[in-house]
C-alpha positions in Angstrom: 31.8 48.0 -36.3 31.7 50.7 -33.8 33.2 49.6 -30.1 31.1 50.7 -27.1 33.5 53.0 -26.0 33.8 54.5 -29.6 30.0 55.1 -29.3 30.3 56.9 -25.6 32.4 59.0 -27.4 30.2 60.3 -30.5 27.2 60.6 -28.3 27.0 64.3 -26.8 26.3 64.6 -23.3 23.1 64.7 -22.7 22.6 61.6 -24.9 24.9 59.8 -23.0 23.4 61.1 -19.6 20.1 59.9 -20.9 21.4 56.5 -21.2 22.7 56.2 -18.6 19.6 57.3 -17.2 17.3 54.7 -18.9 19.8 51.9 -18.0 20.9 52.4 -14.6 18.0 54.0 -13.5 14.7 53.0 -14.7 15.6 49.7 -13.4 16.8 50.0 -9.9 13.5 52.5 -9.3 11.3 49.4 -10.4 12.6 47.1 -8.5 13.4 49.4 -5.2 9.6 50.5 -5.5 8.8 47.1 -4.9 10.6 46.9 -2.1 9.7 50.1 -0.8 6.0 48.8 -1.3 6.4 46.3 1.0 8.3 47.8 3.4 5.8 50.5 3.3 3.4 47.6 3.4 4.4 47.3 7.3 4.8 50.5 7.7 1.4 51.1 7.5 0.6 48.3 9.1 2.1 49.2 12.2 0.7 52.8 12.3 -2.8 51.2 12.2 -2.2 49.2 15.1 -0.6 52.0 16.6 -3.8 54.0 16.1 -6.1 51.2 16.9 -3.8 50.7 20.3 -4.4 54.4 21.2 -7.6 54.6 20.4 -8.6 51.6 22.6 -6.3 53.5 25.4 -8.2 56.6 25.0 -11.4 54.9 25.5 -10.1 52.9 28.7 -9.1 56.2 30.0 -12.2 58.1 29.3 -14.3 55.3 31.3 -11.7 55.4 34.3 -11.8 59.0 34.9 -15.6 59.2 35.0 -15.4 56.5 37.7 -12.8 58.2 39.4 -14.4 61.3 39.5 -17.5 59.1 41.2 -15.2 57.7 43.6 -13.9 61.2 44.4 -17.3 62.8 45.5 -17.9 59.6 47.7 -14.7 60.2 49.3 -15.3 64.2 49.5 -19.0 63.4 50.6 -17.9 60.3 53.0 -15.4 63.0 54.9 -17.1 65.9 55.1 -19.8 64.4 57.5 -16.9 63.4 59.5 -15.3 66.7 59.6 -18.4 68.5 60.4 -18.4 69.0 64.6 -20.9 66.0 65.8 -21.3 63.2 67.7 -18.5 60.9 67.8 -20.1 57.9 67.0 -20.7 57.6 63.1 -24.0 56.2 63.8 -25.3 59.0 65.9 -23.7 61.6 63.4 -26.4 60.2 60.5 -29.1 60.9 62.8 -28.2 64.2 63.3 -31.0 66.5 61.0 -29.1 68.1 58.4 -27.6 64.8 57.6 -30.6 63.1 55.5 -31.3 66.9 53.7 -27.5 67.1 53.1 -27.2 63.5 51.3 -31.0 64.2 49.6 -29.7 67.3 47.9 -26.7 65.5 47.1 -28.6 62.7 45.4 -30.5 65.1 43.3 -27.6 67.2 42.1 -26.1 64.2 40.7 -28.9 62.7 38.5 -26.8 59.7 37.3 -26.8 58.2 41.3 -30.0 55.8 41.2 -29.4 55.2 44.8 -27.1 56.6 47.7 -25.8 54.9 51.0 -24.0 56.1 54.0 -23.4 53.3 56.7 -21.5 52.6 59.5 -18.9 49.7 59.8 -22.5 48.2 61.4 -24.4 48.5 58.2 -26.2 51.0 60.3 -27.2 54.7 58.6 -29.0 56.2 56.2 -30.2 55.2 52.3 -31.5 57.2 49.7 -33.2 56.2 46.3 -36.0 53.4 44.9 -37.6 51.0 47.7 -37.7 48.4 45.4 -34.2 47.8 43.8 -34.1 44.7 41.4 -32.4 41.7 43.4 -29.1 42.1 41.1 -28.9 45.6 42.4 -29.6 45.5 45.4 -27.5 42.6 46.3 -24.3 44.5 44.5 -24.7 47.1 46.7 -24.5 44.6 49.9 -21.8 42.8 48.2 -19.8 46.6 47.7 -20.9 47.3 51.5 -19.2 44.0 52.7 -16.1 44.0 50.7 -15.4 47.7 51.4 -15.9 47.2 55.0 -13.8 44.3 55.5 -10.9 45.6 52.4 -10.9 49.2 53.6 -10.4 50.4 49.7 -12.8 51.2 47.2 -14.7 49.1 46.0 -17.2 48.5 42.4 -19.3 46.1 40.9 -20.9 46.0 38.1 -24.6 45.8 37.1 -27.1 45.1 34.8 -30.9 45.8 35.1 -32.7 43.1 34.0 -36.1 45.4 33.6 -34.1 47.8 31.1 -31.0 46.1 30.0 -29.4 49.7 31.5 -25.5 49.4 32.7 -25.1 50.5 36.4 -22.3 50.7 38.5 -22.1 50.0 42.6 -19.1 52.1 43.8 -18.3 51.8 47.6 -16.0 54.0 49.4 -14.5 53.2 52.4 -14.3 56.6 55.0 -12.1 57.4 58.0 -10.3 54.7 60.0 -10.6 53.3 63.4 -10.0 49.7 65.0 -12.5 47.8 63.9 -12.4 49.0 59.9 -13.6 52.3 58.7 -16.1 54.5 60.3 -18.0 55.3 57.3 -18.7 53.5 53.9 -20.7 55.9 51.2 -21.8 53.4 48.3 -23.9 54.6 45.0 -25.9 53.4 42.2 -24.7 54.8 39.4 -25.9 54.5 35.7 -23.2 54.6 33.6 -24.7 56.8 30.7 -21.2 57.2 29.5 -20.6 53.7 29.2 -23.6 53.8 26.7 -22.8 56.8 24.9 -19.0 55.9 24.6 -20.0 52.3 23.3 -22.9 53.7 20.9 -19.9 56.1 19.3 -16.9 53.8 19.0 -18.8 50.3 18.1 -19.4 51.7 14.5 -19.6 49.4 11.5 -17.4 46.2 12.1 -15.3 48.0 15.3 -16.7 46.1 18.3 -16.5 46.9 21.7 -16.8 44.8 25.1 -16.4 45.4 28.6 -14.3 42.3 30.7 -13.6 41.9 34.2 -10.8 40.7 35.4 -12.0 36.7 34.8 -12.2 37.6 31.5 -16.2 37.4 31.3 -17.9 40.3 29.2 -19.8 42.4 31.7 -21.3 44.4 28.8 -21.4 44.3 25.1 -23.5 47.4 23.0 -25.3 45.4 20.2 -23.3 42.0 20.2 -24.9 38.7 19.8 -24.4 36.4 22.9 -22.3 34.2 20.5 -19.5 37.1 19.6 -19.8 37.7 23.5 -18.6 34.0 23.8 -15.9 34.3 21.5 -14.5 37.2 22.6 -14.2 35.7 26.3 -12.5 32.6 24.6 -10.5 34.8 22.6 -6.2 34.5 23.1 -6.2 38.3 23.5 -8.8 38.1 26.9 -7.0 34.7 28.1 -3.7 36.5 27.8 -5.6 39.5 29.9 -6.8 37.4 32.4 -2.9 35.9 32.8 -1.5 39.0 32.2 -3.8 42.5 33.2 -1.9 44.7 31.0 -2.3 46.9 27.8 -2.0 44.0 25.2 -2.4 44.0 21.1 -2.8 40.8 19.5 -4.3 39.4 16.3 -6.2 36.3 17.0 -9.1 33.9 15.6 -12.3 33.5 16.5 -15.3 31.6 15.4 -18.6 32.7 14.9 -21.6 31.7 12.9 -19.6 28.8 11.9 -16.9 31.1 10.4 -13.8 31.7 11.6 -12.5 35.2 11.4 -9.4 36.9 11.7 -9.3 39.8 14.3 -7.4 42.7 15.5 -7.9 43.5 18.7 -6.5 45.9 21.6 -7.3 45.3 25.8 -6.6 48.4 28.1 -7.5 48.1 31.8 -9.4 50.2 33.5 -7.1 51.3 36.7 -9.9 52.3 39.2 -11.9 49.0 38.6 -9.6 46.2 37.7 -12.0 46.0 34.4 -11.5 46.6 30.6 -12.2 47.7 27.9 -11.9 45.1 24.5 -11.7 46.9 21.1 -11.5 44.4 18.2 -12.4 44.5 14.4 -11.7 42.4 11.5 -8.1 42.0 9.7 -9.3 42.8 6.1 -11.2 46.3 8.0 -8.1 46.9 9.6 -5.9 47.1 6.9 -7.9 48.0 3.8 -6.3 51.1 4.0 -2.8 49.2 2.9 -4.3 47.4 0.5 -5.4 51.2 -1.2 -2.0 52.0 -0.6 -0.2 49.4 -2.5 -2.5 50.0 -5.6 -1.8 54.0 -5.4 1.5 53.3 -4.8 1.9 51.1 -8.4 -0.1 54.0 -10.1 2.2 56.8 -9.0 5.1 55.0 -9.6 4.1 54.5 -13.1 3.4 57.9 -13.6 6.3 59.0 -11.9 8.5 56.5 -14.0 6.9 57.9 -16.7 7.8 61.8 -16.1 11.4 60.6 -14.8 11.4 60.0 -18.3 10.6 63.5 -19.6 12.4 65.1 -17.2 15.6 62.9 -17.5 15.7 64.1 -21.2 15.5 67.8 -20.7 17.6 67.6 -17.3 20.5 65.7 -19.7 20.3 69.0 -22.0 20.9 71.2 -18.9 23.2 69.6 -16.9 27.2 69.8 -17.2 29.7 68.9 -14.4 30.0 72.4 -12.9 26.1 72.3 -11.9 26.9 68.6 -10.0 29.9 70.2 -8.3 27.9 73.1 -7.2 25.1 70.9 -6.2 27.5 68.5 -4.0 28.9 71.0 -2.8 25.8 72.8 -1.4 24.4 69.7 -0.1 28.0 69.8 2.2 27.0 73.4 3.0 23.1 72.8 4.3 24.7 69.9 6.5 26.7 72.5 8.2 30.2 72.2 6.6 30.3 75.7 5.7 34.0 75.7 5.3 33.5 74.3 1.4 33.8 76.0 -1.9 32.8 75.5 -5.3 35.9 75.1 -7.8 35.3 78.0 -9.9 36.0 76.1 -13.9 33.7 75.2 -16.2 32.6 76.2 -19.3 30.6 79.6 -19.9 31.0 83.0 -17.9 27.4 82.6 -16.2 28.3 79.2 -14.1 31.8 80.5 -13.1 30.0 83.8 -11.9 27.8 81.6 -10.2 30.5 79.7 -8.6 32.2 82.9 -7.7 28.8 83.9 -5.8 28.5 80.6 -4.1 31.7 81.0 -2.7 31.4 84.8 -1.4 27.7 84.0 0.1 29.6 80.4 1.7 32.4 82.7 3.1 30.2 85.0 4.6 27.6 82.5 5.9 30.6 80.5 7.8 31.7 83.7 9.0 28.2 84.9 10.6 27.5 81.1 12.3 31.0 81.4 13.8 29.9 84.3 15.6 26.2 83.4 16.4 27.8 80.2 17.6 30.0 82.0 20.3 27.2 84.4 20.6 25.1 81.6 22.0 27.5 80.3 23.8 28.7 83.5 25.7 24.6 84.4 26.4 24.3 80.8 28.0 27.6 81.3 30.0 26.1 84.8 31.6 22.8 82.8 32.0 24.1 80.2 33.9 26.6 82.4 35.8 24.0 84.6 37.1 21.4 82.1 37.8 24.1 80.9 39.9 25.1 84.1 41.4 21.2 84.4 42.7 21.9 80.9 44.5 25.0 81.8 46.0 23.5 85.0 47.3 20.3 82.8 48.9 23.0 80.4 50.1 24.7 84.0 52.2 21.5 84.7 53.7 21.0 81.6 54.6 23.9 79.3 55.2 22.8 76.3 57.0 21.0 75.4 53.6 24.0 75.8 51.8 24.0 73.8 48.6 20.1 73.9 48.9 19.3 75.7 45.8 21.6 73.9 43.8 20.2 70.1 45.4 16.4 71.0 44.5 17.4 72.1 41.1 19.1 68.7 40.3 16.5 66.6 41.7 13.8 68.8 40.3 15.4 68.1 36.8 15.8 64.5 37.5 11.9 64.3 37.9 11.0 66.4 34.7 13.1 64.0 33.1 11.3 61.2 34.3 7.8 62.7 33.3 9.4 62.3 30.3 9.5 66.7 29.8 11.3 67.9 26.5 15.2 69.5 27.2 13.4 72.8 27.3 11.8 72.1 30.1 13.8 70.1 32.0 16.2 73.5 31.8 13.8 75.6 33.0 12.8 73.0 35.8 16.8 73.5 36.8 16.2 77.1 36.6 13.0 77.5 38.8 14.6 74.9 41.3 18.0 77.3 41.7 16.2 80.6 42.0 12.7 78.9 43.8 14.3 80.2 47.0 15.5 83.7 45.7 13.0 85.8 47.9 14.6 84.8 51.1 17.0 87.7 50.2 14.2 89.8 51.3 13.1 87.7 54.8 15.1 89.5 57.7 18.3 87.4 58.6 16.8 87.4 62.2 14.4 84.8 60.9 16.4 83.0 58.7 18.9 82.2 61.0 16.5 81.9 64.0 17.9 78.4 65.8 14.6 77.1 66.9 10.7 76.9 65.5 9.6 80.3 64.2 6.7 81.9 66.2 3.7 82.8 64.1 4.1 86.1 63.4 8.0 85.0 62.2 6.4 82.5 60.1 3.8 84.5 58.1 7.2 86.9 57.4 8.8 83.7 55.8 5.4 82.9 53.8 6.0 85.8 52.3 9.3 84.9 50.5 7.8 83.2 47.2 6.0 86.4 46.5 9.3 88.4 46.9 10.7 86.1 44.8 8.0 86.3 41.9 8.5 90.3 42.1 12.2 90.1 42.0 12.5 88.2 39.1 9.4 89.4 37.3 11.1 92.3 35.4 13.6 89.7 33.7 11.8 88.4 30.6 13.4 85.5 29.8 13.0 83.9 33.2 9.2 84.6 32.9 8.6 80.8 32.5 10.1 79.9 36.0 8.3 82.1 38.1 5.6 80.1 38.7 8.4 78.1 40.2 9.1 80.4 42.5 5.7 82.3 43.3 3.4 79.0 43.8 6.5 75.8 44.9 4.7 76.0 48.6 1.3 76.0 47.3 -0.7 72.5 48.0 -2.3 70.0 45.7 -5.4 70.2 48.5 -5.6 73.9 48.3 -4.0 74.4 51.7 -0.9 75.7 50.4 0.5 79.2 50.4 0.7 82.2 49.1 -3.0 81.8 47.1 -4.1 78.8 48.2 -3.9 77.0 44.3 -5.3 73.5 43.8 -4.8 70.8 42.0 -4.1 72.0 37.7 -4.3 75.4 39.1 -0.6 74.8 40.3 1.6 74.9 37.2 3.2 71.9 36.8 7.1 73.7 37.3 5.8 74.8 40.7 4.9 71.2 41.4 7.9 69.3 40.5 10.2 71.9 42.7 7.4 71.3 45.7 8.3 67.9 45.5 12.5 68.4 45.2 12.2 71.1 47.9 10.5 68.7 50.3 13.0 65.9 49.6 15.9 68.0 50.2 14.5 69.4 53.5 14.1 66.6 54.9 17.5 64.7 54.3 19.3 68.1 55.4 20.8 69.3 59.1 19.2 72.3 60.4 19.7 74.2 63.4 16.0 72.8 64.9 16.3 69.3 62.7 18.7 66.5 62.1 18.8 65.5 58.7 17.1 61.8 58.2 17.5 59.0 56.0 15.9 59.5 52.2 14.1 56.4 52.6 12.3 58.7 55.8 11.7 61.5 52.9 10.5 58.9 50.1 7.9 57.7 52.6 6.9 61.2 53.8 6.3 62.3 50.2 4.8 59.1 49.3 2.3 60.0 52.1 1.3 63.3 50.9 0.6 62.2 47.6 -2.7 63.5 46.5 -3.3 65.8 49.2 -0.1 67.8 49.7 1.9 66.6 46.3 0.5 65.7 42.8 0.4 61.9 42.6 1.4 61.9 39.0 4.6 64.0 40.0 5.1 61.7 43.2 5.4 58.7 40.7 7.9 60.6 39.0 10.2 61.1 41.8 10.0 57.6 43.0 10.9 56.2 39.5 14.0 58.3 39.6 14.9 57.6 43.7 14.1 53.5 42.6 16.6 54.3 39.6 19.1 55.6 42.1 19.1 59.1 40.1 17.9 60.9 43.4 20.2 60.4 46.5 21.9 62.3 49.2 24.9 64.0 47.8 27.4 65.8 48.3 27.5 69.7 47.9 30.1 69.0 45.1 28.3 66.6 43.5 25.1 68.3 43.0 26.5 71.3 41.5 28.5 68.8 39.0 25.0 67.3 38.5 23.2 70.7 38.0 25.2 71.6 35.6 25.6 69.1 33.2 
């Protein structure tokens, strides 16, 4: 009888390979598939919700912004009759004659307003649209008037016509301030069209959608039965809300037509209204797609079993232990440990040619990463130094603001970071925040040093520095992403900024972030006409001037750093540690 070990050694390689093959690995791939299954089961799962979550968010954000932009011509509307010369009284200004035109043409130019209201803190003024409001509507927009008036913020309700079944909205926008409230509130009728067309597109199939308020009762439901509204209000997922006001997945029960049913569902608030948006469907919708998934996966397993198999058979044939040395061995290589070679034995001429090769082509590899490596590393070095050298020769110009440069850069890092900005841009955000400053080389010193307020011929010489600094650094290509830095970091999120008088998106984002740092850093620094002040002074005065001098979304961004204690008042040595690292 012929021992096991006897066998192994009348069997020829590939035989034995093959074997081995069929016994250690046929198995182990069965049973890791299943395990794979499941754990791609979850997977799956996860990336649904995940899609279903965004989704919902995407919807919530989609109805949010059209109210906001609502909001936004109220508020435009609402101040530009108060900016316009006039009587001082609110109510007298309505009277005046171009007022009723002015809000007519207004009205028409936005055919989604069903009605338009400007009144005084008196309910006094002027009103625009149908005579004969239904009661539901009309007492909204008294309700909006009241609540405005006496909250001094925004304010909406929510509407349905009873004659149409049509959504509406009553938006009311408090205007101006004065002692007894504000001087102006500019309330609409809206129809929300895009509340009907966004419904009609996403409640497809077995997907419904609801709209809450912040009770938890459904203000509006495209096609649901009075029933689903019910359970959905009942639902864990809207009592959680209604706890809670957050973005919340669940999956939950509810019963309807004397079933019960299982449900996925996502809630996203709407931020301008205090509403939101429900988007549910069933579990066995949801996840049908891993149910496909599991099948696929048992079929292609099988086949792939199957041509493991074939190939296992002709890859025994091939493969000797020179070929696994060489493969190990390049495996090391393509993770970067360059340094290995291939021992160069083995039977045939062809595989130790081939190992000969490998080792030359390793050798020479290593040999050209080396010196890309210090390369890279010398290029960076020059970067940075010279970067530096641009701050140093601001800082000579200019030297009460010594350290300046370097300060903003930090801080205008710190908030690129906290926009959650990839590396590359939070470099470059370092980079415009050094040199944003660079075209005071070109402002006379007599300015620059000047002890007092500059007169306003002085100061339309200083305006002048971002444009110097734009055409200074203009001819070096790779700084060509931080320019905007340095051309556009005075310009204002209201348009009343300098050198072109940018708005809003029209201001790259760079140019905002380094606004934002440069501000900060002015403020809590001793100058010749200014003592420095606290930073809580700065975060307040740049919490101020969010939305008309600063981007709000950028604003946030630096106070989730200053809360974090990543922005302070340093010293000069600190913030050049800080810069560079």
């Amino acid at each position: 009888m012929i021992s096991p070990r006897g066998l192994t050694r009348r069997l020829k390689l590939h035989q034995l390979l093959f074997l081995v093959l069929l016994l250690s690995g046929i198995i182990p791939v069965a049973l890791s598939n299943l395990l794979l299954m499941n754990e791609n089961r979850e997977i799956f799962e996860d990336q649904e919700k995940t899609g279903f979550t965004r989704a919902a968010e995407a919807l919530s954000r989609e109805l949010t912004d059209s109210l906001r932009h609502t909001r936004r011509e109220l508020a435009q509307l609402g101040r530009g009759l108060l900016a316009v010369p006039g009587p001082a009284a609110p109510a007298a200004r309505l009277r005046q004659p171009w007022v009723a035109p002015y809000l007519e043409r207004f009205l028409r130019a936005n055919p989604d307003l069903l009605a338009l209201r400007v009144l005084d803190r008196r309910g006094q003024g002027a009103s625009f649209g149908p005579t004969d409001l239904d009661a539901p509507a009309a007492t909204a927009l008294d309700t909006a008037f009241e609540q405005a008036r006496s909250h001094g913020r925004p304010v909406y309700r929510f509407v349905v016509l009873p004659a149409t079944n049509q959504p509406m909205a009553v938006t009311a926008v408090p205007i101006g301030e004065g002692p007894g409230g504000p001087e102006l509130v500019v309330e609409v009728l809206a129809r929300l069209h895009i509340l009907e067309a966004v419904f009609q597109r996403e409640a497809r199939g077995q997907v419904g959608v609801f709209l809450i308020d912040r009770d938890g009762q459904v203000l509006w439901a495209e096609g649901a039965e009075p029933e689903m509204q019910r359970a959905v209000a009942g639902s864990d997922l809207v009592t959680d809300f209604t706890e809670y006001p957050l973005n919340l997945t669940a999956e939950y029960t509810i019963a309807v037509g004397g079933r019960r049913q299982r449900m996925l569902g996502r809630v996203s608030p709407l931020e301008e209204t205090g509403w939101a948006v429900v988007v549910h469907k069933p579990i066995e919708t949801a996840f049908r797609g891993v149910e496909r998934m599991v099948l696929d996966t048992l079929i292609s397993t099988a086949v792939l079993v199957a041509l493991a198999l074939l190939f296992a058979v002709w890859a025994a044939r091939r493969t000797s232990g020179p070929i696994q040395r060489l493969a190990r061995t390049s495996h090391e290589i393509a993770a970067g440990n360059f340094g290995r070679r291939v021992e160069v034995e083995g039977p045939g001429v062809e595989l130790r040619n081939l190992a000969e090769d490998f080792n030359r082509m390793s050798g020479h590899v290593q040999s050209y990463v080396e010196q890309l490596r210090q390369a890279a590393n010398q290029n960076r070095e020059l970067f940075i130094s010279s970067i530096r050298a641009f701050a140093a020769a601001i800082d000579a110009k200019d030297p009460y603001t010594r350290g300046h440069s370097e300060r903003v850069a930090a801080v205008s890092r710190t908030i690129a970071r906290h926009l959650a900005m990839p590396e590359e841009f939070l470099t470059k955000a370092w980079v415009g925040g050094v040199l944003h400053d660079v075209g005071k080389i070109g402002i006379d010193d007599r300015i620059l040093k000047k002890g007092g307020v500059l007169s306003a011929a002085e100061y339309e010489l200083m305006k002048a520095h971002p444009v110097i600094g734009a055409e200074i650094m203009a001819p070096i290509e790779p700084l060509k992403d931080m320019i905007p830095a340095i051309r556009w970091h005075h310009e204002a999120w209201n348009g009343r900024g300098y050198p072109e008088g940018l708005k809003a998106e029209q201001i790259p984002l760079i140019a905002r972030i380094v606004a934002v740092a440069d501000c900060f850093d002015a403020i809590t620094t001793s100058r010749p006409y200014q003592r420095a002040y606290a930073p809580a002074f700065a975060v307040e005065t740049i919490t101020k001037l969010a939305g008309s001098r600063f981007d709000a979304k950028v604003v946030t961004a630096f106070l989730r750093a200053f809360q974090a204690g990543e922005i302070k008042v340093r010293e000069e040595e600190e913030t050049e540690q800080a810069a560079s690292s």
